[in-house]
C-alpha positions in Angstrom: 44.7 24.6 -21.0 44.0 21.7 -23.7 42.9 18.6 -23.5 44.3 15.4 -24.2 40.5 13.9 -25.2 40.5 12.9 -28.7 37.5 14.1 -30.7 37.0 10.2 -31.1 36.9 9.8 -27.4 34.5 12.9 -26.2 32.3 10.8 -29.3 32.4 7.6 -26.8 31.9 9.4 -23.7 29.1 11.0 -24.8 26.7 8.8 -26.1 26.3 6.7 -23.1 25.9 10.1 -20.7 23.2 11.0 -23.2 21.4 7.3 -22.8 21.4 8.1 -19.4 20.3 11.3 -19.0 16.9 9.5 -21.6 17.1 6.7 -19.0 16.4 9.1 -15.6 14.2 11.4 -16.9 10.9 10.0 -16.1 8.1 12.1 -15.7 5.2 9.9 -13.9 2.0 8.8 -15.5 -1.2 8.0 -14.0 -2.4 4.6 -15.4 -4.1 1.2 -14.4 -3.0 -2.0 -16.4 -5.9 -4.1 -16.4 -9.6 -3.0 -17.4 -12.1 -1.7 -15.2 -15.4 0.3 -14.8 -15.7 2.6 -12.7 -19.1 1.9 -11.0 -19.5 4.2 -8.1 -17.6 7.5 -7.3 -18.1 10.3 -4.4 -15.7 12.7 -2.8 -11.9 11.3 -3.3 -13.0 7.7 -3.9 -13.8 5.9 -7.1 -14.5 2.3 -7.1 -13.2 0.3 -9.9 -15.1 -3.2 -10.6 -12.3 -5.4 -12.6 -14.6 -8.4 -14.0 -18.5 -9.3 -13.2 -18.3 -12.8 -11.9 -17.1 -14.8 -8.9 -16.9 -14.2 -5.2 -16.5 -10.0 -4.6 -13.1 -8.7 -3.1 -12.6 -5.8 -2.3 -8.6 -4.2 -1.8 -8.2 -0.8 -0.2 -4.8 0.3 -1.3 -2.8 2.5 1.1 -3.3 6.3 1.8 0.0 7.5 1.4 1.2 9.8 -1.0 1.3 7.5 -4.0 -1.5 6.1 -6.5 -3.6 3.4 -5.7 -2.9 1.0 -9.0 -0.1 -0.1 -6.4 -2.1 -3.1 -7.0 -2.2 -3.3 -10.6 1.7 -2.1 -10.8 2.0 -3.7 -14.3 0.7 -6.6 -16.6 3.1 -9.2 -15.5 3.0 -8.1 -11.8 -0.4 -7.1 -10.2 -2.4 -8.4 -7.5 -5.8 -7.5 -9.3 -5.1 -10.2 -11.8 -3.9 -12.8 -9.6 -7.1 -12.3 -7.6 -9.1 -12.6 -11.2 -6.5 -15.5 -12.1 -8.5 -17.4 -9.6 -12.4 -16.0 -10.5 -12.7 -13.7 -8.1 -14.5 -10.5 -8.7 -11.9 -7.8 -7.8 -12.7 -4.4 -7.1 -10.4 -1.5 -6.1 -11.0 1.4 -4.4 -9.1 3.9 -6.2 -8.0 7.2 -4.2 -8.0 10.0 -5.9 -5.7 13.4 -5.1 -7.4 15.7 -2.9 -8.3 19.6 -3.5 -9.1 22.4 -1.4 -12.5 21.2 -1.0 -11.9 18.1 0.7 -9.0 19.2 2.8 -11.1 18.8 6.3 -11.6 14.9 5.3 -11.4 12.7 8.0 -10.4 9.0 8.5 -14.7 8.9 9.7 -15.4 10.1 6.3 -12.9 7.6 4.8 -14.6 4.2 6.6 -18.0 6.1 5.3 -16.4 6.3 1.8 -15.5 2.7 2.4 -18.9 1.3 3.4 -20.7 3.1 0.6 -18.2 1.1 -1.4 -18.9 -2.1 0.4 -22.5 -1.6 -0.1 -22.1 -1.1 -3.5 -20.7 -4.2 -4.0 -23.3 -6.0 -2.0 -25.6 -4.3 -4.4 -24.1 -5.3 -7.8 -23.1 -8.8 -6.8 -26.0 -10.4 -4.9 -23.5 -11.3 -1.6 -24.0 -10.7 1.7 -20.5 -10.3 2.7 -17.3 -10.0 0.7 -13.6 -10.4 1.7 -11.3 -7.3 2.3 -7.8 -6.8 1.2 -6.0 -3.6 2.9 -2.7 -2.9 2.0 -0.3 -0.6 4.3 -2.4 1.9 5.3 -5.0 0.6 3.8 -4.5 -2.4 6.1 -5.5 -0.4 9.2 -8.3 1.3 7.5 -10.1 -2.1 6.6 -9.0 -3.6 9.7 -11.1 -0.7 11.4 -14.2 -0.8 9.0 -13.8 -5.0 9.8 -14.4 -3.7 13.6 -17.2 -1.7 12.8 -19.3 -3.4 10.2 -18.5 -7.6 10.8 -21.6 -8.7 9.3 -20.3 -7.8 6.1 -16.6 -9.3 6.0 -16.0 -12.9 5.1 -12.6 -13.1 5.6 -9.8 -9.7 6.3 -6.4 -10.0 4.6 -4.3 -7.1 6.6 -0.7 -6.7 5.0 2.5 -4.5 6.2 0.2 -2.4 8.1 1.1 -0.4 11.4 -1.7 -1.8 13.4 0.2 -2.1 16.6 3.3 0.6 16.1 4.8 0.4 19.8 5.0 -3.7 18.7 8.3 -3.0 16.8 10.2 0.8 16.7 10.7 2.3 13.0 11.7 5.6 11.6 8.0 6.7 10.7 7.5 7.1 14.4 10.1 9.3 14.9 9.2 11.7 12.3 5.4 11.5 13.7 6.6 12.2 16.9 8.5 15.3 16.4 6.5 18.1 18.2 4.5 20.1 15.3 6.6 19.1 12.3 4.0 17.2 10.5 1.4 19.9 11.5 3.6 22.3 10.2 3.6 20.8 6.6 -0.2 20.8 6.7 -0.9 24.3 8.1 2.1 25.5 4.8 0.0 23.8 2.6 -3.2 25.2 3.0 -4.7 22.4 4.9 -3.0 19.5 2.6 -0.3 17.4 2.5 1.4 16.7 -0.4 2.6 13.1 -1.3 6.1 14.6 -2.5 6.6 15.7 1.1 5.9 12.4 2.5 8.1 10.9 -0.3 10.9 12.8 1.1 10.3 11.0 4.3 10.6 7.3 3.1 13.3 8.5 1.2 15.1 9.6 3.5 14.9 6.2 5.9 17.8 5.2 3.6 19.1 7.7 1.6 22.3 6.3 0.3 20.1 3.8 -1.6 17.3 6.4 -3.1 20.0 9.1 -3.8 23.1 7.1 -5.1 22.9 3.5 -5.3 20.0 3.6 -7.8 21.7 6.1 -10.3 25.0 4.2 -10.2 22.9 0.9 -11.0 21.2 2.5 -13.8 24.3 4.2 -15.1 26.0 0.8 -15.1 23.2 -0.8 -17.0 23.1 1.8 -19.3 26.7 1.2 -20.2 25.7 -2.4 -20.0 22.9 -1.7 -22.4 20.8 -4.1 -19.8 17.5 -2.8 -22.1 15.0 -4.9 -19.3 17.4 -3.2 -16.2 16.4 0.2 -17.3 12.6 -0.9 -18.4 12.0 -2.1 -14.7 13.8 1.2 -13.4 11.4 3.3 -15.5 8.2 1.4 -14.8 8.8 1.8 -11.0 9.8 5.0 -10.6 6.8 5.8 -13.0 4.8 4.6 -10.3 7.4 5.8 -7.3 7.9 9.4 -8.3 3.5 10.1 -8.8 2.2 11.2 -5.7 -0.9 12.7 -4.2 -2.2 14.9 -1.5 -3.6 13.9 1.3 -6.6 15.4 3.0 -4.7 17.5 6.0 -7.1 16.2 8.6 -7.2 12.4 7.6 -3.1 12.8 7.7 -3.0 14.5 10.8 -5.7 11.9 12.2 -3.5 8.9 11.2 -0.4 10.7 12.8 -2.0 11.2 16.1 -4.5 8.2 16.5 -2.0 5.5 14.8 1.9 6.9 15.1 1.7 8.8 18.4 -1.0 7.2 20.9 -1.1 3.6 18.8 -5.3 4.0 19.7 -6.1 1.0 17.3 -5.2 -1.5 19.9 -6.9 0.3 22.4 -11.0 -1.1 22.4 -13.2 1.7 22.1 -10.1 5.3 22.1 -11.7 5.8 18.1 -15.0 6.4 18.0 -16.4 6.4 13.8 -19.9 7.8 13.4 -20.8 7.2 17.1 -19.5 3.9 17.7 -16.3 2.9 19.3 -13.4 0.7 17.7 -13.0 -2.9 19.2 -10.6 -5.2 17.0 -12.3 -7.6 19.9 -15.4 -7.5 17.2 -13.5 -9.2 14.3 -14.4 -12.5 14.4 -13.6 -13.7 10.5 -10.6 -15.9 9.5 -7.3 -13.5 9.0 -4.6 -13.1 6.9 -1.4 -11.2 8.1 1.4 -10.4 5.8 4.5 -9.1 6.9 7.6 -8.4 5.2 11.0 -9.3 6.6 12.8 -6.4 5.3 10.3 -4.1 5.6 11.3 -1.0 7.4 8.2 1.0 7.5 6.0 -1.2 8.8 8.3 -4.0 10.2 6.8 -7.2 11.1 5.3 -7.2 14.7 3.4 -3.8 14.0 1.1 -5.8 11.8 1.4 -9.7 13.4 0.4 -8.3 16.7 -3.1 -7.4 15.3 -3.8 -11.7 16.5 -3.6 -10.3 19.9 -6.3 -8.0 19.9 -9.1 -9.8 17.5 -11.3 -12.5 18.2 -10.4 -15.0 15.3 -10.3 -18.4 15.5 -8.8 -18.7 12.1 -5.8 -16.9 11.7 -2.8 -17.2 9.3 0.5 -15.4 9.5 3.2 -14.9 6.4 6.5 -13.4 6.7 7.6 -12.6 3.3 11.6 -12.0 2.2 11.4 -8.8 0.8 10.5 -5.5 2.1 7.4 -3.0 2.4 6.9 -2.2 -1.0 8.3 -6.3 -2.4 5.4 -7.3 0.2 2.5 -5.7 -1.0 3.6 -6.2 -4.6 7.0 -7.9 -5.8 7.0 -10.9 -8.2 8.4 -13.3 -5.5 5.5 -12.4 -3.0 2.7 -12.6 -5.4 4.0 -15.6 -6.6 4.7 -17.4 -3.7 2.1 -15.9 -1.2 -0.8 -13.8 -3.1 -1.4 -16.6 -5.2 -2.0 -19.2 -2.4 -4.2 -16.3 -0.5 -5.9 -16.4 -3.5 -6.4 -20.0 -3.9 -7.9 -19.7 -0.1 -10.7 -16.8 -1.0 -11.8 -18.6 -3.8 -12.8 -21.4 -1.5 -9.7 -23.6 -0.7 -10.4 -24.2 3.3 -6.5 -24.1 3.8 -4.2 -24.0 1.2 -0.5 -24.5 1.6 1.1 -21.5 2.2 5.0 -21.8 2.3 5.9 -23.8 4.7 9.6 -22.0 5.2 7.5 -18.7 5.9 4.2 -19.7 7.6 3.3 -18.8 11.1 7.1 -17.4 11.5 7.0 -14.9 14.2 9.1 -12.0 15.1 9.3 -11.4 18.8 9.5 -7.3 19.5 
């Protein structure tokens, strides 16, 4: 059968297909975008110092599958140089892939990880306590170490993190929940899990948008030749598509302790190194941060955390976007991280949006 394509025409066709098959070929990178030293390293954690003067923060970045320069995403758009924007002295926990070797890693050995962390900071900068930043997952884990070790937080910033997961239902849970299937990814991998398996699962929470509607959008731009369209596509699926493993223990832990019993909010269910876990010990000013949109660690999960703790000083933001917008979109660093910053540098209360502060979302 022969065509009626003109050579002419198969010559259109196929130079944008060809700009598009450049544009979604992306094979992730490891990278930080701002400057650091790495000043203290053991296990799976390195801790990255970012500049040497101002009031220490520290920022534990979530567990999850992906890199930790979630917080350094890019130059234009991290929360590493907002905090240094303001002289604070950032530092970053950065967690690293795990091997064989540390596959038995628990969340215990993680708050010890964290503490030695804390201690080093205490230890280069001269100050007694320092405030904490924990982002998703990394929001429960510093909310915990808060719990444990008060003497040595000034102030706790917890955002989109599933503190209180029976607070608001989401599709994490009922993956958790299914009898042996997470188990069953740990026990295939050797006592790991892989961060492209976990992928898979917030991937699939809405799949129409992370296996169509993204390639159609980039196709369009590329016919569009919409050069900064397919710049921010690449940049975040640099970031999207590079994923970890997991210790199998720590997962299986934070599957159990957090997604099927919700033990956080229950005073003294986890027990770290001998002593029990009682968000009624936190007594320093809070942050929460919450995304509207956010459909992996919706809004209550993390606002109910004021419930449990014993601050006087607490602050609530609901942001417009969703998980990943929260913890690090242009609009919410803008309009939220910079005013958080403001208040760690030593503004008592700074205005926070007023359209968005203290909004609450009843479960």
């Amino acid at each position: 059968m022969q065509s009626n394509i003109s050579c002419n025409e198969w010559k259109c066709m196929y130079k944008p297909y060809m700009n598009y098959i450049k544009a979604v070929i992306v094979i992730p990178q490891y990278y930080w975008s701002t400057e650091s030293e790495i000043v203290y390293k053991n296990k799976t954690m390195l801790l990255r110092q970012f500049n040497k003067e101002g009031i220490p923060v520290l920022i534990l970045p979530p567990q999850a599958g992906h890199h930790s320069n979630i917080c350094d995403y890019a130059p234009d758009q991290t929360l590493v140089r907002v905090l240094m924007s303001r002289g604070l002295n950032v530092f970053v926990t950065e967690w690293l892939s795990a091997d064989f070797q540390y596959r038995n890693l628990g969340i215990e050995d993680h708050i010890i990880l964290t503490d030695e962390a804390v201690e080093k900071i205490r230890e280069l900068t001269g100050f007694e306590k320092i405030h904490l930043i924990g982002q998703c997952q990394g929001g429960w884990q510093a909310a915990v170490y808060t719990a444990l070790n008060p003497d040595k937080i000034k102030s706790l910033i917890v955002a989109a993190a599933p503190i209180d997961v029976d607070a608001e239902h989401c599709f994490l849970m009922d993956y958790a929940r299914i009898p042996g299937f997470c188990e069953y990814w740990v026990d295939l991998f050797g006592g790991l899990m892989p961060g492209w398996i976990m992928l898979q699962g917030f991937k699939s929470i809405d799949p129409l948008e992370h296996y169509w509607n993204k390639y159609l959008k980039l196709f369009n731009n590329v016919i569009d030749d919409d050069k900064k369209a397919i710049d921010r596509y690449r940049k975040f699926e640099n970031w999207y598509e590079y994923t970890q493993k997991l210790p199998g223990r720590f997962y299986l832990e934070a599957v159990d302790w957090i997604f099927r019993n919700n033990d956080l909010i229950k005073p003294g269910k986890i027990i770290i190194s001998g002593k029990p876990v009682d968000f009624g010990n936190i007594k320093c000013p809070l942050i929460l941060l919450a995304g509207k949109k956010d459909n992996i660690s919706p809004p209550a999960q993390t606002f109910s955390m004021e419930k449990y703790v014993s601050s006087k000083d607490i602050i609530k933001i609901l942001c417009d976007g969703g998980h990943i917008g929260t913890l690090m979109g242009k609009a919410s660093l803008r309009q939220h991280w910079t005013k958080i910053a403001d208040w760690l540098a030593g503004d008592p209360r700074p205005k926070i949006c007023s359209n968005t502060l203290l909004e609450l979302i009843v479960p």
